[in-house]
C-alpha positions, 0 to 999 in steps of 0.5 A, a space after each residue: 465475426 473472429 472465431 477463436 479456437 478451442 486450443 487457444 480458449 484452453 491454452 488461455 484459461 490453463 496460463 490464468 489457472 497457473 497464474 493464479 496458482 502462482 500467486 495464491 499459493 503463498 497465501 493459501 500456505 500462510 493460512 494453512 500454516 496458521 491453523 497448524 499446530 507447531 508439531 505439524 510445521 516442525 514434522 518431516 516430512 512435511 504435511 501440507 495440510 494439518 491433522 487438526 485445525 487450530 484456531 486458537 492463533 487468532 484469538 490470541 493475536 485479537 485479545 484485548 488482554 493488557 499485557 498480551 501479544 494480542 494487545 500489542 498487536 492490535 495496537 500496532 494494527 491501529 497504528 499502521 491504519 493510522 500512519 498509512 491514513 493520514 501518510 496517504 491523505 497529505 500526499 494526495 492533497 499534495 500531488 494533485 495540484 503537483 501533478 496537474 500543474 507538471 501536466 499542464 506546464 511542462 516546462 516545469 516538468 524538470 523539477 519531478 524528475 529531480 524529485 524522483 531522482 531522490 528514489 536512486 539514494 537508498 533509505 539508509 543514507 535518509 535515516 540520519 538526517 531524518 532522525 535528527 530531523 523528528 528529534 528535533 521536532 519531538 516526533 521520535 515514537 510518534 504516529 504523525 512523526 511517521 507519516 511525516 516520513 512516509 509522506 517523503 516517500 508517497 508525495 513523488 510517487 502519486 504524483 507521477 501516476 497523477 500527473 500521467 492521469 492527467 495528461 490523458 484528459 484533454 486540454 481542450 476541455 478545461 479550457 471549453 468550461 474556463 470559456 463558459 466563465 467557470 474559475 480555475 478551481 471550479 475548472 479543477 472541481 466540476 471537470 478535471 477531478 471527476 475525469 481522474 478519479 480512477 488515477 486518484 484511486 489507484 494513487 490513494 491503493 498504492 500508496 497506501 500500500 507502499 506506506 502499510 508495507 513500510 519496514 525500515 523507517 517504523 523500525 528505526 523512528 519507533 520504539 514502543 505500542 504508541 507509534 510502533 507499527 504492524 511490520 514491526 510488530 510481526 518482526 518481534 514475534 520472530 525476534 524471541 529464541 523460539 519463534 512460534 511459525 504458526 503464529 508469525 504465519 497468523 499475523 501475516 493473514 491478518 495483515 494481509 486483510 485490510 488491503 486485500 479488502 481495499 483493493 477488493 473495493 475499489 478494484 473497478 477503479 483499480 483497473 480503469 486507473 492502470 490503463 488511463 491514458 492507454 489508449 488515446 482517441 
């Protein structure tokens, strides 16, 4: 058996501590930020850690008083769980036979790589158009009209990583069961799906999150609490001539909740999705 060294099991746990470090000290710092009290943010020198505890932020950001930060926040959280949702849903139902037909047809992989190469434009040079577009529909200010637009950005996505999911299921194997009589939609139901659930997974987390995170879009397509989403909401707690840190500091906490918890849930899933098609027997 292969004996490993002391120094080398140290070296290796100390690079994981420091990695976590590096990761987790932004969030540890947004948590303690929102249970300072505004003296201590604005004190110098800075104190890392509060004189008193004040939790008094997340009441406040998670009242249901009409007319409150609170409610407009809890609003917005709604609707970005919402357009993330659905944004999230139509685009797999539209990448998995995309991707599974790329897969299994290369010939016709040239028209993915048209449609990702519309990720080089940039958002800007999208708005206009866009615009007019949910205008004339009347999805302006409109939760379905924003998930319509997010769908444009989700659909290439998953279906890139779907379509390398598949590719790593072997051929022989639909074709084993459409042999034994079974359909193609039985095919695709009893055999391919079941095997690229971990990609389904991670397609369904990233995508979720690209659609949770999205700024530039909600902020331009909506303009009140029926569709306005969570970023944007953050955005005007800062956009007063006093900005409360501390308060800004707890609507990134709670933003960070809902995928923190998602990714927790299917984090299994997560890992055998990222590494599907690493290895090939």
């Amino acid at each position: 058996m292969e004996r490993k060294s002391v120094l080398f099991s140290l070296f290796v746990h100390a690079c994981a501590l420091l990695l976590a470090a590096v990761i987790l000290a932004p969030l540890v710092w947004l948590f303690v930020m929102s249970i300072s009290p505004a003296a201590d943010l604005t004190a110098k020198p800075l104190r890392w850690w509060p004189q008193a505890v004040d939790f008094s932020r997340y009441g406040i950001l998670l009242s249901s008083i009409e007319n409150s930060a609170g409610a407009a926040f809890v609003a917005s959280l709604i609707n970005s769980i919402v357009v993330a949702g659905m944004a999230t849903i139509a685009a797999l139902a539209l990448a998995i036979p995309a991707a599974w037909a790329v897969s299994r047809t290369p010939a016709v992989g040239w028209s993915l790589y048209m449609v990702i190469a519309t990720y080089m434009l940039p958002p800007v040079a999208l708005a206009v158009p866009l615009y007019f577009g949910l205008s004339h529909l009347g999805l302006l200010n409109n939760v379905f009209g924003l998930a319509l637009v997010y769908l444009t950005i989700l659909a290439p996505f998953t279906t890139w990583l779907m379509k390398s999911g598949f590719d790593a299921i072997p051929r022989e194997i639909e074709a084993a069961a459409m042999m034994d009589g079974a359909g193609l939609l039985a095919t695709l139901r009893i055999i391919t799906l079941p095997l690229a659930a971990p990609v389904m997974a991670t397609s369904a987390l990233f995508a979720f999150l690209l659609a949770w995170d999205e700024f530039f879009y909600a902020l331009l397509f909506t303009s009140d609490l029926r569709a306005k989403t969570l970023t944007v909401a953050i955005a005007d707690l800062a956009g007063g001539r006093v900005s409360d840190y501390g308060l800004i500091a707890t609507a990134g906490v709670l933003a960070a909740l809902p995928p923190v918890a998602i990714g927790l849930v299917m984090q299994r899933a997560l890992i055998s999705g990222l590494t599907s098609g690493g290895v090939k027997g």
